[in-house]
Backbone as a printed PyTorch tensor [residue, N CA C, xyz], in Angstrom:
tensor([[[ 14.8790, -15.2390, -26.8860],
         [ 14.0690, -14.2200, -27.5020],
         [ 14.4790, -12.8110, -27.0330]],

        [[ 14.3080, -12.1980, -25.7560],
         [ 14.3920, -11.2360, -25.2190],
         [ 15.9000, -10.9590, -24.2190]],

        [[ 15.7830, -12.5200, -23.8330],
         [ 17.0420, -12.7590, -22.7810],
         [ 16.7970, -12.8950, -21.2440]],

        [[ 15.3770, -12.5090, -20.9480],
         [ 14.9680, -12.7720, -19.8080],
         [ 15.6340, -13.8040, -19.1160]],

        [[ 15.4640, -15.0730, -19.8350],
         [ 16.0950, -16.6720, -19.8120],
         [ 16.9850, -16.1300, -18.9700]],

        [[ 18.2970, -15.3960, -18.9310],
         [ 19.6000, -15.4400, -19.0370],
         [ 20.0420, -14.7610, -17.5340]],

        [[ 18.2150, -13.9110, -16.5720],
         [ 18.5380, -13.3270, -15.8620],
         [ 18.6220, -14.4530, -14.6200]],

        [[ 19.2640, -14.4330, -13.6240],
         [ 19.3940, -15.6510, -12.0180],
         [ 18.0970, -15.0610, -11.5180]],

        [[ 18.1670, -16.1940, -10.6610],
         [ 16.8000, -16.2530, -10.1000],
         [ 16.9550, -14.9130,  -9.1840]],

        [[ 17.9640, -14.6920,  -8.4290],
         [ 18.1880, -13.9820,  -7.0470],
         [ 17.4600, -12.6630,  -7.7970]],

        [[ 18.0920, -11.7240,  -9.0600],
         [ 17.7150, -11.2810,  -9.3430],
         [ 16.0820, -10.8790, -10.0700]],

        [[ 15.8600, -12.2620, -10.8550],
         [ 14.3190, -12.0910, -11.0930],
         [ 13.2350, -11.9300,  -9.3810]],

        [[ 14.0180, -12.5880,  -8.5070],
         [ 13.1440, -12.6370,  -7.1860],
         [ 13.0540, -11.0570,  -6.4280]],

        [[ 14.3000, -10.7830,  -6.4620],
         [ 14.5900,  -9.3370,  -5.8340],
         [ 13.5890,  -8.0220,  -6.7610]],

        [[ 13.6980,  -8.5940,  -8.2980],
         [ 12.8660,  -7.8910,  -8.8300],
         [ 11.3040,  -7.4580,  -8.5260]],

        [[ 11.1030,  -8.8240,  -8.3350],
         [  9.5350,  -9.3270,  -8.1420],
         [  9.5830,  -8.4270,  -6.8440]],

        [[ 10.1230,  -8.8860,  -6.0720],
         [  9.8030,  -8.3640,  -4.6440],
         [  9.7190,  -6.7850,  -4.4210]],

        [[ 11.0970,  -6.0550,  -5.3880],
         [ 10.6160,  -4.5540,  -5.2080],
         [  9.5140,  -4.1050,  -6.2790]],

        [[  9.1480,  -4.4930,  -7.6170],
         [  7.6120,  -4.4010,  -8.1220],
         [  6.6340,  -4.4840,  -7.3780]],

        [[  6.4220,  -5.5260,  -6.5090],
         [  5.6370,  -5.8840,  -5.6870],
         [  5.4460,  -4.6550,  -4.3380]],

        [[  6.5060,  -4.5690,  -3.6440],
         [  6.5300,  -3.6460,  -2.7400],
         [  6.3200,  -1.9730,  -3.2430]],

        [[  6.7130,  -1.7250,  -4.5290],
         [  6.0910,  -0.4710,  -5.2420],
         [  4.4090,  -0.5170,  -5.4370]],

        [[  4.2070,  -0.9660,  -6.0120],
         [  3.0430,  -1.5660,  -6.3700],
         [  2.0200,  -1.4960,  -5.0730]],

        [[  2.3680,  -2.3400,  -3.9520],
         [  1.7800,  -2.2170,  -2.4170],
         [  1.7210,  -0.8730,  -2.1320]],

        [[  2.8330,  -0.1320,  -1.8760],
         [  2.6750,   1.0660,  -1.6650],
         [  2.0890,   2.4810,  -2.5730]],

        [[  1.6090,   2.2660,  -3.8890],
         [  1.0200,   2.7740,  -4.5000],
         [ -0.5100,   2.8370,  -4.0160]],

        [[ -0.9520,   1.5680,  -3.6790],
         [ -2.0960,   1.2400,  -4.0230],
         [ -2.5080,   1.7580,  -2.3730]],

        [[ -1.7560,   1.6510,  -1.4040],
         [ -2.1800,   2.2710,  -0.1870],
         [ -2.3470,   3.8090,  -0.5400]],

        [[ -1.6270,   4.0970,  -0.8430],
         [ -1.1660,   6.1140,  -1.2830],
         [ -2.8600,   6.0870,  -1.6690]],

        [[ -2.7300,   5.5020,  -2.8140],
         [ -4.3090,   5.5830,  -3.3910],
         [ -5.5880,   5.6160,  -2.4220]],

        [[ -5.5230,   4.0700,  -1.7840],
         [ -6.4160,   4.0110,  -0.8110],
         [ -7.0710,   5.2080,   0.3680]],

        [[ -5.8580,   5.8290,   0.6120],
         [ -5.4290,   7.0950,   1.3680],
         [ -6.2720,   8.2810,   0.5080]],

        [[ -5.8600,   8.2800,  -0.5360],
         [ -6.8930,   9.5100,  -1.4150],
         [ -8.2720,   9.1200,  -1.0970]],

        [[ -8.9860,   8.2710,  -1.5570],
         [-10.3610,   7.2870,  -1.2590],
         [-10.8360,   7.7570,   0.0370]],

        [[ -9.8900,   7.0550,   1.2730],
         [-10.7450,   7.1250,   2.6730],
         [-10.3360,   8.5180,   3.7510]],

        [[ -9.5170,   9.3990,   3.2300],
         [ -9.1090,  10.5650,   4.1290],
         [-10.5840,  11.4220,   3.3540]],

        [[-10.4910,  12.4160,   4.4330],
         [-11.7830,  13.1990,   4.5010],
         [-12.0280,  14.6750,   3.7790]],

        [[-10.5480,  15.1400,   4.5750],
         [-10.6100,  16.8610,   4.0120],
         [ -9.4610,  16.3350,   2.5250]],

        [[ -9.3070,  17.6790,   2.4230],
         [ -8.2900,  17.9290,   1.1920],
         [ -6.9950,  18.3740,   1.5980]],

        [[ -6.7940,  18.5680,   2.6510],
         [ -5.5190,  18.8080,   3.4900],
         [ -5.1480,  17.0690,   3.6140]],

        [[ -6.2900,  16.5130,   4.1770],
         [ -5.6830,  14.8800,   4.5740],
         [ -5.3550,  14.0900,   3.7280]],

        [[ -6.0970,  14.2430,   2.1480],
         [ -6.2780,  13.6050,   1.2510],
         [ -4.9340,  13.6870,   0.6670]],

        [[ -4.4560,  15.4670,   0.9430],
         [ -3.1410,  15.3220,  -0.2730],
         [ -2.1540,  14.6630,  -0.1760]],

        [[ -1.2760,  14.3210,   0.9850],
         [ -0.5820,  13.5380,   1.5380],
         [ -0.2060,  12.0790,   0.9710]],

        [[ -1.3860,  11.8180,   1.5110],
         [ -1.0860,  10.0090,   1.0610],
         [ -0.7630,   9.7030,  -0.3990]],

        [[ -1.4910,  10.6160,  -1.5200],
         [ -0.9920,  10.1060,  -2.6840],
         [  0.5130,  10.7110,  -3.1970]],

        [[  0.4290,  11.4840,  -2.5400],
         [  2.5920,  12.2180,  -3.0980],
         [  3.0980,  11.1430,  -2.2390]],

        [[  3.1070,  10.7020,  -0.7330],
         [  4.0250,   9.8310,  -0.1190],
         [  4.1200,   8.3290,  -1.2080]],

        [[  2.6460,   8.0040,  -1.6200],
         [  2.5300,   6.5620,  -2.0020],
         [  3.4110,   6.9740,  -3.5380]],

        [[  3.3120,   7.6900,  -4.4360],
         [  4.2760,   7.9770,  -5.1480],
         [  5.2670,   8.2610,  -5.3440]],

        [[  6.1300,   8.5340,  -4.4240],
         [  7.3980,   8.3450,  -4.0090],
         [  8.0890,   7.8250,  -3.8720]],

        [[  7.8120,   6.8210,  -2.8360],
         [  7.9470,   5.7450,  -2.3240],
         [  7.6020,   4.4950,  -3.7670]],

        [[  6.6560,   4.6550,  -4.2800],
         [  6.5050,   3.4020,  -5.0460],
         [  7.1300,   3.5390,  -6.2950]],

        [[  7.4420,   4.8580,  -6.7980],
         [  8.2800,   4.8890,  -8.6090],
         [  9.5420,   4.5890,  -7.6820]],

        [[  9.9160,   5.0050,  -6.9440],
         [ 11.4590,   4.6990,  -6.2740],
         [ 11.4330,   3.0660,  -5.8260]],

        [[ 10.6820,   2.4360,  -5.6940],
         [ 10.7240,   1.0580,  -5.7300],
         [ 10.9230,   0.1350,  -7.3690]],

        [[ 10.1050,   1.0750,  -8.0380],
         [  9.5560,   0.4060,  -8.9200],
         [ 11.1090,   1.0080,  -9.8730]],

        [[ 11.5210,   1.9290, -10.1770],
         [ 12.9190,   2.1420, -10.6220],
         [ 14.2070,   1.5280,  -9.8870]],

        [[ 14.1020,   1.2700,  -8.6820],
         [ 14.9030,   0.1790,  -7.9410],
         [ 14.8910,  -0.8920,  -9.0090]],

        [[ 13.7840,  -1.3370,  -8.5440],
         [ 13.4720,  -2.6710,  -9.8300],
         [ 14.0890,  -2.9310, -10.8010]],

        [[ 14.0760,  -1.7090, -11.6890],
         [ 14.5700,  -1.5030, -12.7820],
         [ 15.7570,  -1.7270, -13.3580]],

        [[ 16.2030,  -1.1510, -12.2250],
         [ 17.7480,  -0.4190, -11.7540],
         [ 18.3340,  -2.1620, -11.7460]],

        [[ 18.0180,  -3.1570, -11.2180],
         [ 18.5250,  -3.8010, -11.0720],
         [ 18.1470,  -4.9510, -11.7480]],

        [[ 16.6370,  -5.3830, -12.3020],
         [ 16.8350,  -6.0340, -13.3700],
         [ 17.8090,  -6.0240, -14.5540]],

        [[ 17.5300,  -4.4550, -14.8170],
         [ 18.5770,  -4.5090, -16.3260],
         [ 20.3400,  -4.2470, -16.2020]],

        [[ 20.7040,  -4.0440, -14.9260],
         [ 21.7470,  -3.9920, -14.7770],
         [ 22.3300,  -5.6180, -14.8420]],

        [[ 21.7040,  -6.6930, -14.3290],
         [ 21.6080,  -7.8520, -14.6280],
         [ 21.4640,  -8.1660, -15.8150]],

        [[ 20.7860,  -8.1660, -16.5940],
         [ 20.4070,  -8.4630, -17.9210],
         [ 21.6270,  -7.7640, -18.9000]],

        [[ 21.5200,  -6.3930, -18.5530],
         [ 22.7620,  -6.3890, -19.6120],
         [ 24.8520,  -6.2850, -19.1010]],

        [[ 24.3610,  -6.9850, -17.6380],
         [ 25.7940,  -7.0110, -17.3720],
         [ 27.0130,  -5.4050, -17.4020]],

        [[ 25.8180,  -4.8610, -16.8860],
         [ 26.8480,  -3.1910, -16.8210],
         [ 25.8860,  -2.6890, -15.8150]],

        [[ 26.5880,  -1.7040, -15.1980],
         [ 25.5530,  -0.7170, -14.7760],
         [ 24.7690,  -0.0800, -15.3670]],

        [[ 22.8670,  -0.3850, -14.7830],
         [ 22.2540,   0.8830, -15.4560],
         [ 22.0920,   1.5190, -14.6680]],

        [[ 22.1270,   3.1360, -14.6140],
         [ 21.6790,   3.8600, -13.9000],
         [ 21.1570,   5.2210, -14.0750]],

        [[ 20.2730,   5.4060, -15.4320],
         [ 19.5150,   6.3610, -15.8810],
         [ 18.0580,   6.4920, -14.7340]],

        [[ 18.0550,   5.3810, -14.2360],
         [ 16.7850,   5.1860, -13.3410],
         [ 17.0030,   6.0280, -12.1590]],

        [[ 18.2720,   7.0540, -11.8730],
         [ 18.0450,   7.3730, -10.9160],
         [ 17.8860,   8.8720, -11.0460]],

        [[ 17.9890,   9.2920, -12.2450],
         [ 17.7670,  10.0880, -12.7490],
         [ 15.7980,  10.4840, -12.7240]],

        [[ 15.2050,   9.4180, -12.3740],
         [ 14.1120,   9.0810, -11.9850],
         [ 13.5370,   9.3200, -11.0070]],

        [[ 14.2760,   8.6330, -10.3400],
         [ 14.0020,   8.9890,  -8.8110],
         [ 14.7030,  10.2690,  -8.5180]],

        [[ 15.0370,  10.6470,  -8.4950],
         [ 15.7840,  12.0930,  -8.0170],
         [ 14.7940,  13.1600,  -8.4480]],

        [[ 14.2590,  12.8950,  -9.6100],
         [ 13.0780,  13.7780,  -9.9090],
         [ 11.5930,  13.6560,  -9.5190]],

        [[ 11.5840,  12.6730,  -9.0130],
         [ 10.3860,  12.1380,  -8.4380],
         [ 10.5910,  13.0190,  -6.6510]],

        [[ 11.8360,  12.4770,  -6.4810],
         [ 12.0090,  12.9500,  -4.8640],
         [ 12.0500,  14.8590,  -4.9230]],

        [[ 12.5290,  15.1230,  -5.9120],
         [ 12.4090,  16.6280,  -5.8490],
         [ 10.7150,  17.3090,  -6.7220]],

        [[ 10.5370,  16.6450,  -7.2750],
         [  8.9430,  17.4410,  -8.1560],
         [  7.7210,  17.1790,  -7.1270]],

        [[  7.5980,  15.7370,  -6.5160],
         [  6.4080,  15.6740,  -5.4740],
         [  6.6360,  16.6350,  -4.5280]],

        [[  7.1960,  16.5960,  -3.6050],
         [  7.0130,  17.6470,  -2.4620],
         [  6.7440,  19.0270,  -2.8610]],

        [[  7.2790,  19.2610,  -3.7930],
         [  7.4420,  20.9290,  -4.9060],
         [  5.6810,  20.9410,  -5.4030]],

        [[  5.4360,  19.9310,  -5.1440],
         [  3.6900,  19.7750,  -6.1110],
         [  2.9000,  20.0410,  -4.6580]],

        [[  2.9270,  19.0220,  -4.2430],
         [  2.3230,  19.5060,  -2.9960],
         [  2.4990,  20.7910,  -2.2610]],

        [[  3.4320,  21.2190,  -2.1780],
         [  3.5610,  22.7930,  -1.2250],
         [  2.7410,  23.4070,  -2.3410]],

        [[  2.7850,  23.4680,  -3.6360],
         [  1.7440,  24.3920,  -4.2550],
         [  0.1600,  23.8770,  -4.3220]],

        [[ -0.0030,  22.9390,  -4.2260],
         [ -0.9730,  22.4990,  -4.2110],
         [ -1.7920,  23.1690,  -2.6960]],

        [[ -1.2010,  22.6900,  -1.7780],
         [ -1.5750,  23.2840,  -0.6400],
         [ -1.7020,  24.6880,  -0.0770]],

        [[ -0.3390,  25.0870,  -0.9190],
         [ -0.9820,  26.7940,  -0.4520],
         [ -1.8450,  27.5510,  -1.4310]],

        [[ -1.9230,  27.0590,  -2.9530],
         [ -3.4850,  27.4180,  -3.4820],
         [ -4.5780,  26.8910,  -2.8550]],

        [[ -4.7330,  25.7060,  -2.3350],
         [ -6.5720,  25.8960,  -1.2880],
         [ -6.3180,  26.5370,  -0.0630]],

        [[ -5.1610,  26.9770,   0.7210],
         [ -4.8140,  27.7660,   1.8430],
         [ -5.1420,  29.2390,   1.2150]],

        [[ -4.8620,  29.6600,   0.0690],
         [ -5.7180,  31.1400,  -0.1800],
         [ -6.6140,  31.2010,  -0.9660]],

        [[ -7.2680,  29.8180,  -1.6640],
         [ -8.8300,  29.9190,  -1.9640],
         [ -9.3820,  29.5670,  -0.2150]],

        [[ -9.0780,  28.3380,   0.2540],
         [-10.0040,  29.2870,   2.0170],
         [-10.2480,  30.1340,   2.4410]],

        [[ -8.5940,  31.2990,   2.2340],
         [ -9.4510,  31.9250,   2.6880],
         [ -9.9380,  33.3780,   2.2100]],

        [[ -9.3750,  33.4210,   0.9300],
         [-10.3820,  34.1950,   0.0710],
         [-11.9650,  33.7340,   0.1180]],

        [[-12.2220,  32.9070,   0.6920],
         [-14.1110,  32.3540,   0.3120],
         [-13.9780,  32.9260,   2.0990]],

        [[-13.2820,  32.8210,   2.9100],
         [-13.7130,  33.3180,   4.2720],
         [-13.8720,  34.8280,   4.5010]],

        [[-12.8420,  35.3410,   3.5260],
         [-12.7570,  36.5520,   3.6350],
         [-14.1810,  37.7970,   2.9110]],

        [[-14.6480,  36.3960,   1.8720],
         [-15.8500,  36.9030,   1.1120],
         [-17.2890,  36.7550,   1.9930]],

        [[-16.8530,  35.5670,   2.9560],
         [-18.1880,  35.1340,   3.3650],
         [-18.4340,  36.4190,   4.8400]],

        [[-17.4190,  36.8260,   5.2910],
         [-17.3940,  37.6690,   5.7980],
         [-17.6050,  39.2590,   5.6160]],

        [[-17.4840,  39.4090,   4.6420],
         [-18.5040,  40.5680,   4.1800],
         [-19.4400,  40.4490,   3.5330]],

        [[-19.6480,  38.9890,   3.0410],
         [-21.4460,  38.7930,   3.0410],
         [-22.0840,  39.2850,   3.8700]],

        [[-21.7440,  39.1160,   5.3000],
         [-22.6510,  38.5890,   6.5720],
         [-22.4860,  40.2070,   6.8600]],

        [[-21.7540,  41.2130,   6.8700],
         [-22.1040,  42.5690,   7.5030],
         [-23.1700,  43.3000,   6.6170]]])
């Protein structure tokens, strides 16, 4: 039908295993948003767990269908490379807009109080 049939096990297993290990590490990243406290702590865990897990999960990819269709694929890394350069780029802005809404609201609350 599809050709799945046609892929070896080593590969359907290796697959499974980096889905799986993307997947794990997503769902921690997540967890991490959930149980961290501030918004400094919070931001962290979900850019690392996304990183880490599309780069697993395009691993995957990367190597199922390079199997399946007997060539190299490697548009997937084109993936990851943008993943590894746009998260960190998200976060530094992310972080230094509530670093000057802090302290613009400190700077306000402070001439409240005189």
């Amino acid at each position: 039908m599809n050709g799945t049939e046609d892929v070896p096990g080593w590969a359907a297993a290796l697959t499974a295993v980096l889905i799986l290990a993307g997947a794990i590490v997503t769902l921690i990243g997540s967890l991490g948003l959930l149980r961290l406290r501030t918004f400094y702590e919070r931001v962290h865990a979900p850019t690392l767990g996304t990183t880490l897990g599309t780069g697993f999960i395009a691993l995957a990819s990367m190597v199922y269908f390079s199997v399946l269709q007997t060539r190299p694929v490697l548009h997937e890394l084109l993936i990851i490379g943008l993943g590894i350069v746009t998260t960190p780029v998200a976060l530094t802005i992310l972080v230094g807009a509530a670093r000057f809404r802090d302290t613009a609201e400190n700077l306000t609350d402070a001439v409240d109080r005189d």
